[in-house]
N, CA, C and O atoms as a DFTB+ gen file, in Angstrom:
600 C
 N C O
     1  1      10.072      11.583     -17.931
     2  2      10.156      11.349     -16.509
     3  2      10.852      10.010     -16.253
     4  3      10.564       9.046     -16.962
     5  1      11.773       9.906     -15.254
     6  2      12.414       8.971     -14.651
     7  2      11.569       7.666     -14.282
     8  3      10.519       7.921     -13.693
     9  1      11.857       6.199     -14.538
    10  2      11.308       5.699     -14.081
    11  2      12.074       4.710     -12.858
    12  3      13.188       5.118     -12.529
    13  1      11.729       3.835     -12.372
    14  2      12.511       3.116     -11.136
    15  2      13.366       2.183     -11.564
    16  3      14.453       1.929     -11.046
    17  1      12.710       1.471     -12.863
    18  2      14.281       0.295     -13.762
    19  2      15.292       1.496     -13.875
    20  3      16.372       1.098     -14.313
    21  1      15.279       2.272     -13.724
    22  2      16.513       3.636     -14.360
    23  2      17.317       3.945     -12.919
    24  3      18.426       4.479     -12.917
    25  1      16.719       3.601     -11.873
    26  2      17.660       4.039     -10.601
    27  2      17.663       2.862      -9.428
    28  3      18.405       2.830      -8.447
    29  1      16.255       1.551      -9.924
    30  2      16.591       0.506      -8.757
    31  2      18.399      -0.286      -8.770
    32  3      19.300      -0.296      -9.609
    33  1      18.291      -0.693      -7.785
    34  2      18.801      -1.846      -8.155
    35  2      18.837      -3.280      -8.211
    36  3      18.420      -3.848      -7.202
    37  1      19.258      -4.026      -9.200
    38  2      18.688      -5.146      -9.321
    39  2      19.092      -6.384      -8.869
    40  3      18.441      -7.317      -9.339
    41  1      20.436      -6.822      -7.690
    42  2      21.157      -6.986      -7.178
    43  2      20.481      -7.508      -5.934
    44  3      21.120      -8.133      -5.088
    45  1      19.604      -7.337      -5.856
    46  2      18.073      -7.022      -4.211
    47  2      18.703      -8.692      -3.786
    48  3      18.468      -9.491      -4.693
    49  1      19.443      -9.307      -2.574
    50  2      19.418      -9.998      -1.641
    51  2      18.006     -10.455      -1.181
    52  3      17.226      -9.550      -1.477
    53  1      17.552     -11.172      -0.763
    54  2      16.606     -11.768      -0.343
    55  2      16.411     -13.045       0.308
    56  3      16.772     -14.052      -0.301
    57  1      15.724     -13.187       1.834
    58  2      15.673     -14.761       2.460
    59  2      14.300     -14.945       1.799
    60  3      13.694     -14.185       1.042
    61  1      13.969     -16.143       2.278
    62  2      12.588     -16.662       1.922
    63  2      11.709     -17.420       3.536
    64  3      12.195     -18.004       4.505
    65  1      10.812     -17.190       3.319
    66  2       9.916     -17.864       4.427
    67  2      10.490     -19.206       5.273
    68  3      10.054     -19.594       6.357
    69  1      11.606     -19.822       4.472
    70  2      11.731     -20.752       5.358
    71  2      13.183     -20.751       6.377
    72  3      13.683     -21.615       7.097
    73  1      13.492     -19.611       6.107
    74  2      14.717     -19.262       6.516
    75  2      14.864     -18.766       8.130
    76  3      13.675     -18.547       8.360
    77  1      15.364     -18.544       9.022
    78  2      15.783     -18.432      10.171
    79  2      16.090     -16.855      10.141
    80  3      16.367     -16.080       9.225
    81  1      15.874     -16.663      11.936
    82  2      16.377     -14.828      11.614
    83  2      18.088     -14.786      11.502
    84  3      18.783     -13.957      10.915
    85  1      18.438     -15.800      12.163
    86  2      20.246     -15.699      12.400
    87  2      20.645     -15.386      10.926
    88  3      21.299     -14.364      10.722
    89  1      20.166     -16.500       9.485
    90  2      20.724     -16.171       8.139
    91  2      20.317     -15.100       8.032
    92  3      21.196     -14.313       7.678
    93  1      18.530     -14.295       8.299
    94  2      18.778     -12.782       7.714
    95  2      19.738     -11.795       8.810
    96  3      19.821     -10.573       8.689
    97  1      20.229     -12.359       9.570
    98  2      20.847     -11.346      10.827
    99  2      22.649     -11.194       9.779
   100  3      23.221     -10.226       9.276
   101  1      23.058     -12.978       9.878
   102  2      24.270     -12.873       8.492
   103  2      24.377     -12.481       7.902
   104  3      25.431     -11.850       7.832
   105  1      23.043     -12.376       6.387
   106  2      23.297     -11.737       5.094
   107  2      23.286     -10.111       5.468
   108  3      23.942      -9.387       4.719
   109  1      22.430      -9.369       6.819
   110  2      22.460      -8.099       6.905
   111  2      24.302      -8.002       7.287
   112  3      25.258      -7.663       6.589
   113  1      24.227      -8.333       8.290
   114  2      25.857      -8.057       8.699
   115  2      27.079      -8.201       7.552
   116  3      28.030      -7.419       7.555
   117  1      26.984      -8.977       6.854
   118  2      27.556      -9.471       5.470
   119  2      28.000      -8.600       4.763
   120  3      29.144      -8.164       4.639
   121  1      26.403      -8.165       3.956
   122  2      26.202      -6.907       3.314
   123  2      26.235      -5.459       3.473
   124  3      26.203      -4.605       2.587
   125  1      26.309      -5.296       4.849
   126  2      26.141      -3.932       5.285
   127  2      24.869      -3.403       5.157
   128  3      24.911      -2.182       5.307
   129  1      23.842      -3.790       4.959
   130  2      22.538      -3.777       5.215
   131  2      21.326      -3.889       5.758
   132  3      20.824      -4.947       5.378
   133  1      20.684      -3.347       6.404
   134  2      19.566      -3.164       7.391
   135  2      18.139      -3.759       7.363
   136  3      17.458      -3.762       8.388
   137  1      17.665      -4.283       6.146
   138  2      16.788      -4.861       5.365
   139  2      16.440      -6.129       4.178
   140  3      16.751      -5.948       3.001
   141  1      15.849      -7.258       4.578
   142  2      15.653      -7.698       3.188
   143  2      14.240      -8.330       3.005
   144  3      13.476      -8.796       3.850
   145  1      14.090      -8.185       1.373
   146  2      12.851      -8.743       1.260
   147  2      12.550     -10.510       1.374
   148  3      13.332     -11.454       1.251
   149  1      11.298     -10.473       1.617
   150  2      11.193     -11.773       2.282
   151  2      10.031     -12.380       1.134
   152  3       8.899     -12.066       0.769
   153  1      11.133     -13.535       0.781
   154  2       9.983     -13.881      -0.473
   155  2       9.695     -15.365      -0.147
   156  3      10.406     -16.046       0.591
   157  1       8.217     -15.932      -0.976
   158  2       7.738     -17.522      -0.997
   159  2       7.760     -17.441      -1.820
   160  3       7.784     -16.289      -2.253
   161  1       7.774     -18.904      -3.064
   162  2       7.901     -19.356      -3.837
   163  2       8.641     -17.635      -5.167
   164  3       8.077     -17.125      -6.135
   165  1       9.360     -17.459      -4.828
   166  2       9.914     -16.304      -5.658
   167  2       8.804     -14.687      -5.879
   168  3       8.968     -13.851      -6.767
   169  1       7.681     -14.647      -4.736
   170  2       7.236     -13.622      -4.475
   171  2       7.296     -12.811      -3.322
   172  3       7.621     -13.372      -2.276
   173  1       7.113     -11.924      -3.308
   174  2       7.359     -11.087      -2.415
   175  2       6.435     -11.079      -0.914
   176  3       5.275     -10.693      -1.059
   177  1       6.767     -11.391       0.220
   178  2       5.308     -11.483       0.860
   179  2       5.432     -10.931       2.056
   180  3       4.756     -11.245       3.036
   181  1       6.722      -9.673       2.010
   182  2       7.625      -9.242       3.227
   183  2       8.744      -8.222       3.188
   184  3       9.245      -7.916       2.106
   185  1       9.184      -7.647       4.402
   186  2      10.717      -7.139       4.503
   187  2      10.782      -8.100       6.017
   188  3       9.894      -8.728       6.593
   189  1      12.091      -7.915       6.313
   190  2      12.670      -8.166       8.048
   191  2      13.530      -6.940       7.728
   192  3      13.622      -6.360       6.646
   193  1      14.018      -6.718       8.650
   194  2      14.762      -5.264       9.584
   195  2      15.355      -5.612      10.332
   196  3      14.868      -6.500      11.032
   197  1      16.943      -5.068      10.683
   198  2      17.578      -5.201      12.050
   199  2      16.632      -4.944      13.092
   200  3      16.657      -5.205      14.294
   201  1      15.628      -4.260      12.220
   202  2      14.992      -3.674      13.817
   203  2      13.983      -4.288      14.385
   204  3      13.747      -4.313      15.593
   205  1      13.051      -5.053      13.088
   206  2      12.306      -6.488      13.440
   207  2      12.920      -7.549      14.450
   208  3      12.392      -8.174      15.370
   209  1      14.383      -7.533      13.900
   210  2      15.042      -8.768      14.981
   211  2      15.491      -8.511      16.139
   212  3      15.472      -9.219      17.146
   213  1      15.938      -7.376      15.969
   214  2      15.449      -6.714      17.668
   215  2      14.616      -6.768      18.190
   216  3      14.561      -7.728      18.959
   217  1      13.328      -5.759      18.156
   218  2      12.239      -5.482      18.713
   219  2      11.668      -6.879      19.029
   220  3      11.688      -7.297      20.186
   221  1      11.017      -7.810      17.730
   222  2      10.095      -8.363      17.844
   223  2      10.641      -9.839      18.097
   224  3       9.791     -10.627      18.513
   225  1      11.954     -10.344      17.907
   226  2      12.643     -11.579      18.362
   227  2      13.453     -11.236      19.759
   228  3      12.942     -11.648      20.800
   229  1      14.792     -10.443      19.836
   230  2      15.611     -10.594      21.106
   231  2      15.368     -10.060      21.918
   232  3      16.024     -10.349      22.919
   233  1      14.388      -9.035      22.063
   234  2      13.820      -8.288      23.621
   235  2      12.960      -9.227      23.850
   236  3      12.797      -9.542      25.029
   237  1      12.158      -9.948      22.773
   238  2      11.511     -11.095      23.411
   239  2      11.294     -12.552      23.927
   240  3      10.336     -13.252      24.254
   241  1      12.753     -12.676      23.833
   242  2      13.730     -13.937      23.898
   243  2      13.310     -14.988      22.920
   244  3      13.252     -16.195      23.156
   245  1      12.974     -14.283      21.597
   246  2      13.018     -16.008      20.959
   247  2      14.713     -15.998      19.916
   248  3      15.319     -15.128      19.290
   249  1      14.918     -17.311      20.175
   250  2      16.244     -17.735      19.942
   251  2      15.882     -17.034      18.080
   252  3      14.939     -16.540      17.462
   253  1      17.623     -17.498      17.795
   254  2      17.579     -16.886      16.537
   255  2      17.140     -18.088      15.502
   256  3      16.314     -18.103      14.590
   257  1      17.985     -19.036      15.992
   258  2      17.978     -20.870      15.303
   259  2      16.402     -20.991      15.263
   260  3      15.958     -21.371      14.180
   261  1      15.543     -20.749      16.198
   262  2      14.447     -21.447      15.800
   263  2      13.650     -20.531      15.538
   264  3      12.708     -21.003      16.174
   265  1      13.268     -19.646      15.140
   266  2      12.379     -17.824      14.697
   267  2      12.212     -17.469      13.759
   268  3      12.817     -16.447      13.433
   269  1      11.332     -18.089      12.834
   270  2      11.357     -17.933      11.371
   271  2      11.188     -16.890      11.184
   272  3      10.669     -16.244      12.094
   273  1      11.576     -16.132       9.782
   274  2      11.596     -14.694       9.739
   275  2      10.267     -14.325       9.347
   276  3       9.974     -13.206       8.925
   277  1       9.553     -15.175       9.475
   278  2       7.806     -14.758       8.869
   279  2       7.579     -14.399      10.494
   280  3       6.744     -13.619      10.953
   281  1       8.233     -14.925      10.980
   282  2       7.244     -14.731      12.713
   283  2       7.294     -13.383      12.938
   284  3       6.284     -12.953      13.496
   285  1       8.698     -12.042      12.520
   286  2       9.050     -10.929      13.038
   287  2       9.364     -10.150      11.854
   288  3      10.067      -9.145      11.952
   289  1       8.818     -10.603      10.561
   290  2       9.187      -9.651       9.404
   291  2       7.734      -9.009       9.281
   292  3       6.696      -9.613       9.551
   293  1       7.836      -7.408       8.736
   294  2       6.287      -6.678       8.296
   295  2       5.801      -7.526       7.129
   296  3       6.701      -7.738       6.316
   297  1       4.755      -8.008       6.855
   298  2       3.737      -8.403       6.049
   299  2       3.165      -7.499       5.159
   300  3       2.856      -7.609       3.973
   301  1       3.075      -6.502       6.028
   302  2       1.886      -5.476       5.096
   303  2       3.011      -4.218       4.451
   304  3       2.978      -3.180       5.111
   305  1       3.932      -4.214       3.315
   306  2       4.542      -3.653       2.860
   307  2       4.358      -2.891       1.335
   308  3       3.815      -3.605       0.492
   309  1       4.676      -1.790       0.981
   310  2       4.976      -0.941      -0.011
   311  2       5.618      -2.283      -1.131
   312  3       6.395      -3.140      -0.710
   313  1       5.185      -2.246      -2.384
   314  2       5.786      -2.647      -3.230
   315  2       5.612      -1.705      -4.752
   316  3       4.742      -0.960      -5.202
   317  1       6.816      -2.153      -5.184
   318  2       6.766      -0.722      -6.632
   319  2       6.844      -1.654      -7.780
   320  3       7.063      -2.840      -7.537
   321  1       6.685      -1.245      -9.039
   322  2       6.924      -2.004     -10.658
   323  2       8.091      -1.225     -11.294
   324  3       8.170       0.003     -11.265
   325  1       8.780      -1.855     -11.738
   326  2       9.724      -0.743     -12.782
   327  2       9.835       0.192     -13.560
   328  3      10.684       0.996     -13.945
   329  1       8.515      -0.145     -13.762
   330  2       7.719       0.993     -14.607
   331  2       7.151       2.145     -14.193
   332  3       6.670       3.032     -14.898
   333  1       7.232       2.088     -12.965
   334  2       6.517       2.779     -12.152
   335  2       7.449       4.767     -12.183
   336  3       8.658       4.639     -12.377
   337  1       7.029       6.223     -12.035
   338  2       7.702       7.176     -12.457
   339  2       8.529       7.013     -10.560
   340  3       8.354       6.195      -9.657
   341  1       9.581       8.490     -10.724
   342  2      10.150       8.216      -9.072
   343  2       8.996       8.923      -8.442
   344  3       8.549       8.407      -7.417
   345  1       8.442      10.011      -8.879
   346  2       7.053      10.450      -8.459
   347  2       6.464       9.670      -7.656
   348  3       6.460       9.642      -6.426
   349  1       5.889       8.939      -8.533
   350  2       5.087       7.854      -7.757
   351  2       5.294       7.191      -6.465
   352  3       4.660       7.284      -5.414
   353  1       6.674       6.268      -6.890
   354  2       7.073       5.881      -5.726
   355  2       7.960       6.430      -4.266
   356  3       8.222       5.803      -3.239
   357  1       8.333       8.081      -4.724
   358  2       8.511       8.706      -3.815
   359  2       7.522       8.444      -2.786
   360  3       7.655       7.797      -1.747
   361  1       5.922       9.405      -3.512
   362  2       4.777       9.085      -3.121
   363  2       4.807       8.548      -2.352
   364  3       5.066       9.012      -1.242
   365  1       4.509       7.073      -2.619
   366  2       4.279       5.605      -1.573
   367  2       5.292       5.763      -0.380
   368  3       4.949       5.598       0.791
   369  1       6.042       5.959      -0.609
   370  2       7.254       6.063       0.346
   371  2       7.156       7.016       1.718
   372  3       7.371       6.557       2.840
   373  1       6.835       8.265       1.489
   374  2       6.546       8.952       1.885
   375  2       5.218       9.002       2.845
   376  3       5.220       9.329       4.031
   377  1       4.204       8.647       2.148
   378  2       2.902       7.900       3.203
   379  2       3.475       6.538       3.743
   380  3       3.007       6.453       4.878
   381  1       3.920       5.904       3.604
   382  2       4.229       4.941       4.401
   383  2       5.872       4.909       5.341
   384  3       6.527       4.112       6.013
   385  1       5.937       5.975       4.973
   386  2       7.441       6.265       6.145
   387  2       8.273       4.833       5.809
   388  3       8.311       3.813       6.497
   389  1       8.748       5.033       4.863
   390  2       9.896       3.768       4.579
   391  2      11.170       4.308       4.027
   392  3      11.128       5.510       3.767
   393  1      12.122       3.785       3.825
   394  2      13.033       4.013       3.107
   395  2      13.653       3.269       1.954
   396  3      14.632       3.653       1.314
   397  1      13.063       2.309       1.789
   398  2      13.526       1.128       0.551
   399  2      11.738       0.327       0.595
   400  3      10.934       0.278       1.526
   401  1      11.643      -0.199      -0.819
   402  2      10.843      -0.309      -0.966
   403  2      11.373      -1.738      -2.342
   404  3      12.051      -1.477      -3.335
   405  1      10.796      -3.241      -1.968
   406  2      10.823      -3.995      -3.303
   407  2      10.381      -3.853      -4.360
   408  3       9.158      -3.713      -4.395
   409  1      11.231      -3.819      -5.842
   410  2      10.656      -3.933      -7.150
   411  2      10.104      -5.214      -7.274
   412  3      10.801      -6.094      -6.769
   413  1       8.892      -5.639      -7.881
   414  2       8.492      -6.528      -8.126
   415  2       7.696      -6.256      -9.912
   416  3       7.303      -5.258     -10.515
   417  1       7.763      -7.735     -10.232
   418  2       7.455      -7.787     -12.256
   419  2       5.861      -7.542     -11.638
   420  3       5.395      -7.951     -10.575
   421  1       5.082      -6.558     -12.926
   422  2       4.009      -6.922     -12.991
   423  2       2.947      -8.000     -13.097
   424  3       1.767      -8.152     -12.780
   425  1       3.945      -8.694     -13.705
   426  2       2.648     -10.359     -14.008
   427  2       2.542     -11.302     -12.776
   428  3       1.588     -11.677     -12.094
   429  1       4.170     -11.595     -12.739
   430  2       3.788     -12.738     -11.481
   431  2       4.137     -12.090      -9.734
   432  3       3.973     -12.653      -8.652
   433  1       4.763     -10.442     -10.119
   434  2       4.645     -10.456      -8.461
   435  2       6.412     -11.170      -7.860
   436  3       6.526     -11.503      -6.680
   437  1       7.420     -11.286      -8.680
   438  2       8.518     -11.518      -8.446
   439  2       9.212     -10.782      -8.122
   440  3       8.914      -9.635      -8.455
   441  1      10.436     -10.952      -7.357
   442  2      11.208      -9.856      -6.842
   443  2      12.142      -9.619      -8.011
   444  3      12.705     -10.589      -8.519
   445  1      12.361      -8.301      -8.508
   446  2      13.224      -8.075      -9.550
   447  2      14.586      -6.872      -9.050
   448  3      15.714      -6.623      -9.475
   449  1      13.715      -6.362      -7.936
   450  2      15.092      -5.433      -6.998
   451  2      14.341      -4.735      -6.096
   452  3      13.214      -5.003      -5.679
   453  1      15.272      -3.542      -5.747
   454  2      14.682      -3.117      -4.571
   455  2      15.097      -1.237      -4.753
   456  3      15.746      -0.943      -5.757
   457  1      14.819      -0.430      -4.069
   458  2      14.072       0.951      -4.584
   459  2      14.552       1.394      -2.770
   460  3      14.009       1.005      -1.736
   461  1      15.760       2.335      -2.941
   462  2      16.268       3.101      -1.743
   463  2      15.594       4.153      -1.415
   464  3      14.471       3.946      -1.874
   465  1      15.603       5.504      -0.718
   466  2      15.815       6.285      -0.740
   467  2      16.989       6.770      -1.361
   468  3      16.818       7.756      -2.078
   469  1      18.360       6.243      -1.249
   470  2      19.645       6.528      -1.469
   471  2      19.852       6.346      -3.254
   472  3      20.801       6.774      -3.911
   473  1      18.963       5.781      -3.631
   474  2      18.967       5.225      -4.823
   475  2      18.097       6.937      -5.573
   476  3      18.500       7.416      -6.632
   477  1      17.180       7.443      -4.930
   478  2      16.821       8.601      -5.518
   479  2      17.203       9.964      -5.341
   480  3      16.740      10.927      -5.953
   481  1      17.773       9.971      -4.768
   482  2      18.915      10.940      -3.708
   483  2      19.599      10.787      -5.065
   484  3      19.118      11.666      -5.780
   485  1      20.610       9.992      -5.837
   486  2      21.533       9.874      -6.771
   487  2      21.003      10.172      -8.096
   488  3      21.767      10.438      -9.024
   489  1      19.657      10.140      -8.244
   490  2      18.896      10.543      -9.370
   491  2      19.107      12.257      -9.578
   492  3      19.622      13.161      -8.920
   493  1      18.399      12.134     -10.883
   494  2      17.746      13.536     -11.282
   495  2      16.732      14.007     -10.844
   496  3      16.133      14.895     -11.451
   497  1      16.320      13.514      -9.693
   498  2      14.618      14.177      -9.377
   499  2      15.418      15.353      -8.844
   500  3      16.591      15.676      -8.658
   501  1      14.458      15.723      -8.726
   502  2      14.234      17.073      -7.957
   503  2      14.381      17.114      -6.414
   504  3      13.559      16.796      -5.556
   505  1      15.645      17.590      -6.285
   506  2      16.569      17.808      -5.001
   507  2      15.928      18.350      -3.721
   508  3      16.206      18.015      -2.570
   509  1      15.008      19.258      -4.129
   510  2      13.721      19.422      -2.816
   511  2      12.888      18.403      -2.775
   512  3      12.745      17.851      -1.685
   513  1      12.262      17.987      -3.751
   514  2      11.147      16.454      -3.274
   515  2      12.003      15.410      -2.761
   516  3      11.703      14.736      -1.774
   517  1      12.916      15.292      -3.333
   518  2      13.589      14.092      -2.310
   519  2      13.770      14.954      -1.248
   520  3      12.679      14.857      -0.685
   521  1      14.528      15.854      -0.499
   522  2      14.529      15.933       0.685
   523  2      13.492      16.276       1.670
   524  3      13.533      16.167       2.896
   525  1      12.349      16.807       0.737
   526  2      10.743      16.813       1.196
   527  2      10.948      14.874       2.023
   528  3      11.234      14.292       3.069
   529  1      10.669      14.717       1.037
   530  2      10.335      12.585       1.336
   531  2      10.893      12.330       1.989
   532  3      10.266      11.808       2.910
   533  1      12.509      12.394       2.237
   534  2      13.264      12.054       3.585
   535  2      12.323      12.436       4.921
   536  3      11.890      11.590       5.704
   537  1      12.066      14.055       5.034
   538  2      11.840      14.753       5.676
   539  2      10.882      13.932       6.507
   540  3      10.927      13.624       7.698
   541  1       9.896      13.627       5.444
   542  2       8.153      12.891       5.818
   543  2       8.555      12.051       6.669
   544  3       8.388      12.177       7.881
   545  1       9.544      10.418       5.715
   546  2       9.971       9.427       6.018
   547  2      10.095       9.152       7.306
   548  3       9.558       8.230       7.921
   549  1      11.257      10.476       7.952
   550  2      11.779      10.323       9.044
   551  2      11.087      10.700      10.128
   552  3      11.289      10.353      11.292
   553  1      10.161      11.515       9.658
   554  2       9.309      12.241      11.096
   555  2       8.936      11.091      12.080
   556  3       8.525      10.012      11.655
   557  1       9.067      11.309      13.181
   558  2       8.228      10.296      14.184
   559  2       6.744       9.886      14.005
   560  3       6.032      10.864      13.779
   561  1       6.229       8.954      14.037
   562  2       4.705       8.884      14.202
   563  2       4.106       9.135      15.443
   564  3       4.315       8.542      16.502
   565  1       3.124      10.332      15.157
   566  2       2.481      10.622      16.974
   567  2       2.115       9.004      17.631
   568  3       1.725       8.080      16.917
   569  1       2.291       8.917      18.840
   570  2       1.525       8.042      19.621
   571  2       0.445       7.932      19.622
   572  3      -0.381       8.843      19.678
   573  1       0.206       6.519      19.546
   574  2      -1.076       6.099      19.348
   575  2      -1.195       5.824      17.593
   576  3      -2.250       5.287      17.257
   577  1      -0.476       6.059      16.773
   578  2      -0.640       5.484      15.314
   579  2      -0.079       5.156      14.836
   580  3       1.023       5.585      15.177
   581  1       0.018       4.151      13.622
   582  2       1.111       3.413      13.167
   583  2       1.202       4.069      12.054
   584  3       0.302       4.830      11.699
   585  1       2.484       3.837      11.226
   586  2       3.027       4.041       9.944
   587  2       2.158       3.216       8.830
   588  3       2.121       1.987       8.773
   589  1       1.373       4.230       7.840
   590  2       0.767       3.109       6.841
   591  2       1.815       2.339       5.863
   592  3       2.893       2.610       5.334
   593  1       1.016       1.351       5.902
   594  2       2.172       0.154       5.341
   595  2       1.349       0.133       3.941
   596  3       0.127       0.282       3.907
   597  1       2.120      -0.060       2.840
   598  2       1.187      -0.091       1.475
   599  2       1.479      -1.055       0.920
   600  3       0.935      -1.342      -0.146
């Protein structure tokens, strides 16, 4: 069975807690990317989202210069090990309606990459469970409940 060092990638961009939303608004625009993990002292303790800096900074007028990305990034996030099968972290994915998910080392909890959907889509899994997991991913959440965060 496939494991996630076999299809992450290890390349994973990342701001850190002391950083501003404007640099993660740059490195997204930069990169062509929608997401990054948000690490302290080289752990993981976060994502931000274009859609964090929307929602939760510019509809609510806080400037970009002064809005640390801890103020509007999710906290309570999915994290995977390398070791981990795609099974598994389909899994997680899937209950928690995400689409990328940080690799982090077992010992200290470091960011080592990061875990797409698009990244298992290109795999050998099994072409119905991934589009099962999209499927989940994408569904709306009824009103009134949130997306579990893992």
């Amino acid at each position: 069975m496939k494991t996630i060092a076999e299809v992450m990638s290890r390349d994973a961009v990342n701001v850190t807690s002391d950083d501003n939303i404007r640099r993660a608004a740059e490195l997204m625009k930069d990169l062509d990317i929608g997401a990054l993990p948000v690490t302290e002292n080289g752990r993981v303790i976060g994502m931000i989202t274009d859609r964090d800096i929307t929602i939760r900074a510019t509809a609510e007028g806080r400037g970009p210069e002064d809005t640390l990305v801890t103020a509007v990034m999710s906290a309570d996030i999915c994290q995977c090990y390398e070791d981990q099968t795609l099974d598994e972290v389909m899994d997680d994915m899937r209950v928690a309606q995400v689409r990328r998910i940080p690799v982090v080392s077992r010992d200290a909890h470091t960011l080592i990459g990061i875990v797409a959907i698009a990244d298992l889509t290109q795999s050998d899994a099994d072409d119905r469970e991934t589009a099962q997991t999209l499927r989940e991913i994408s569904a709306p959440v009824p009103a009134g409940q949130e997306a579990t965060r893992m």
